[in-house]
N, C-alpha and C positions, 0 to 999 in steps of 0.2 A: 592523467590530465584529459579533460575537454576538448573537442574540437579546437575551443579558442580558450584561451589565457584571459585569468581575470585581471579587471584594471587596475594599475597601478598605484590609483587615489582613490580608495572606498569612502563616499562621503561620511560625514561623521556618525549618523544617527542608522546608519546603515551597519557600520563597524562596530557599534554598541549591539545590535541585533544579532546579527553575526556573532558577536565574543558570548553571549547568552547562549547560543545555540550550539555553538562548539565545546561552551563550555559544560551542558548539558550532556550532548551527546559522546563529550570525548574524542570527536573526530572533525577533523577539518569538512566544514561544508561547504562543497564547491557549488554547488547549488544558488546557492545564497550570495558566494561571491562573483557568481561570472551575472546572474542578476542586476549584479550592481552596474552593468554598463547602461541598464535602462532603469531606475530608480523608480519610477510608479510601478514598475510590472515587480523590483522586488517588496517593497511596502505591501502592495496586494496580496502578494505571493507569501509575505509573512502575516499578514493578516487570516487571510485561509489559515495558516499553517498554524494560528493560537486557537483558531476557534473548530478545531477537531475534536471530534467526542472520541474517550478513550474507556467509558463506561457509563450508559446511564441506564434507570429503570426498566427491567425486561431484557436489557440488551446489555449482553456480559462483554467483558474482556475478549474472552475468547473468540465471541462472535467475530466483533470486528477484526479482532488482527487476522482471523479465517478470510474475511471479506478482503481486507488489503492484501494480503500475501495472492489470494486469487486474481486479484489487478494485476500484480506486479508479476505474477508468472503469464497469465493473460496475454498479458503486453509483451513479456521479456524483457523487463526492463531488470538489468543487471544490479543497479545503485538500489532498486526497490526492493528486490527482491533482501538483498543482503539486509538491508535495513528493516524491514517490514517484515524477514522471519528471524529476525535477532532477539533471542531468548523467546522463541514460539515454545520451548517444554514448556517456561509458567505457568502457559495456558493450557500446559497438557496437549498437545496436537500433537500427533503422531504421526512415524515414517509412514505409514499406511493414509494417512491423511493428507500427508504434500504430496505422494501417489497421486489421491484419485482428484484431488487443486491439479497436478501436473497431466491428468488426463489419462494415466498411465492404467488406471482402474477406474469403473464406474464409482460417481459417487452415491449410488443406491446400497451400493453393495460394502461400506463402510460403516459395519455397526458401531462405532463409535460416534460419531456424527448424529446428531437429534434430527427429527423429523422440521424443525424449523430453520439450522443450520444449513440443511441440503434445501433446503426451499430457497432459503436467504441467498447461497451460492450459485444455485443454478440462475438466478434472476440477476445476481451478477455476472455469472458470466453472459446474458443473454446483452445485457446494459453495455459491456463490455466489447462484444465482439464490433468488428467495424465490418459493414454497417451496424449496428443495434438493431436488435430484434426482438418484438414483443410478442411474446408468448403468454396468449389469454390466459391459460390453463395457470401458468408459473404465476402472472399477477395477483390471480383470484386468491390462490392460496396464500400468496403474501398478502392480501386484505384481510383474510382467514385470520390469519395465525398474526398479523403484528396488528394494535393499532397504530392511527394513523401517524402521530409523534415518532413512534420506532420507525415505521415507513420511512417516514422524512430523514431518520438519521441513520438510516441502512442506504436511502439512495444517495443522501449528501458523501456518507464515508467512502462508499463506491466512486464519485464522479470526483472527487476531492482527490485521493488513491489516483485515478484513471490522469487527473492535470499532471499530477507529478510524473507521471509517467513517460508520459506523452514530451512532458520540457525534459527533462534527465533525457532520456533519449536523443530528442531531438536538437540537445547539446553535447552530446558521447560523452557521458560523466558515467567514469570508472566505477567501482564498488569501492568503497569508505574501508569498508575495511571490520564493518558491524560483525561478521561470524568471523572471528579467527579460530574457531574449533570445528572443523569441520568433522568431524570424528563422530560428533552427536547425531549429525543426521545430514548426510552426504549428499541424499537428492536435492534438498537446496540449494547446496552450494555446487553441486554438479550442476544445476539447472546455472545457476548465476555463472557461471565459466564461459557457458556457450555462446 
């Protein structure tokens, strides 16, 4: 549980969004329910939450859940992190790969990783760190390598990722419960413990 307890009377159109999303993900969303005690922040907060890109032209699957899971370790956000690398083999990511997201190894030094990948990530993490820090070198190469529509939807899925983060957090919401295998790949879920 959260900091605080969700309210006892989810309004109606709130509780239909909610039953979507639980019944979607399989897991209770506390997120969504302790929301409910300010009703436009969660309306909004579902709104963001339909219009995430989970693949579009140029820009694979994989990139992005790279990019989210690099927030969500970024930040240390526990709920994100379980969620955000829940079923990351689909995408092929490797134990060497949430290493060098986790810091643990350079991400230069990851040949699995494309040379767009490590651009995309170092520019998130740079978006990411508090304060944010713009690193001419890292931008140019992302005007390089994405145009500008991928741009937009490499920095929206980074600062979208970074919101949840930032509220999960800053409501102490547990982890759901998205890796219950942790056998597949331990630094995740070692990382989400901490």
């Amino acid at each position: 549980m959260g900091y605080i307890q969700e309210p006892r009377k989810i309004p109606f159109l709130l509780r239909l969004g909610i039953g979507v999303a639980e019944k979607k993900t399989g897991k209770i969303m506390e997120p969504a329910r302790l929301l409910s005690w300010y009703p436009k922040a969660a309306f909004s907060s579902g709104i963001l939450e339909s219009l995430v890109t989970h693949e579009d032209a140029g820009i694979s699957k994989r990139l992005l859940q790279l990019i989210r899971l690099q927030v969500s370790i970024s930040v240390n956000c526990r709920f994100c992190i379980d969620m955000n690398g829940n079923d990351f083999e689909q995408q092929q990511i490797t134990s060497e790969e949430i290493a060098a997201l986790q810091g643990e190894i350079a991400l230069d030094s990851v040949t699995s990783l494309s040379h767009s990948e490590r651009t995309a990530l170092y520019y998130t993490r740079s978006m990411t760190n508090t304060p944010a820090y713009e690193d001419d070198d890292i931008v140019e190469e992302m005007r390089r390598i994405f145009n500008e529509r991928q741009f937009v939807i490499i920095a929206t899925t980074m600062a979208q990722v970074n919101y949840w983060t930032r509220l999960i957090k800053g409501l102490g919401i547990p982890p759901a419960g998205f890796r219950t295998d942790c056998s597949l790949n331990e630094k995740v879920c070692e990382h989400a413990d901490q």
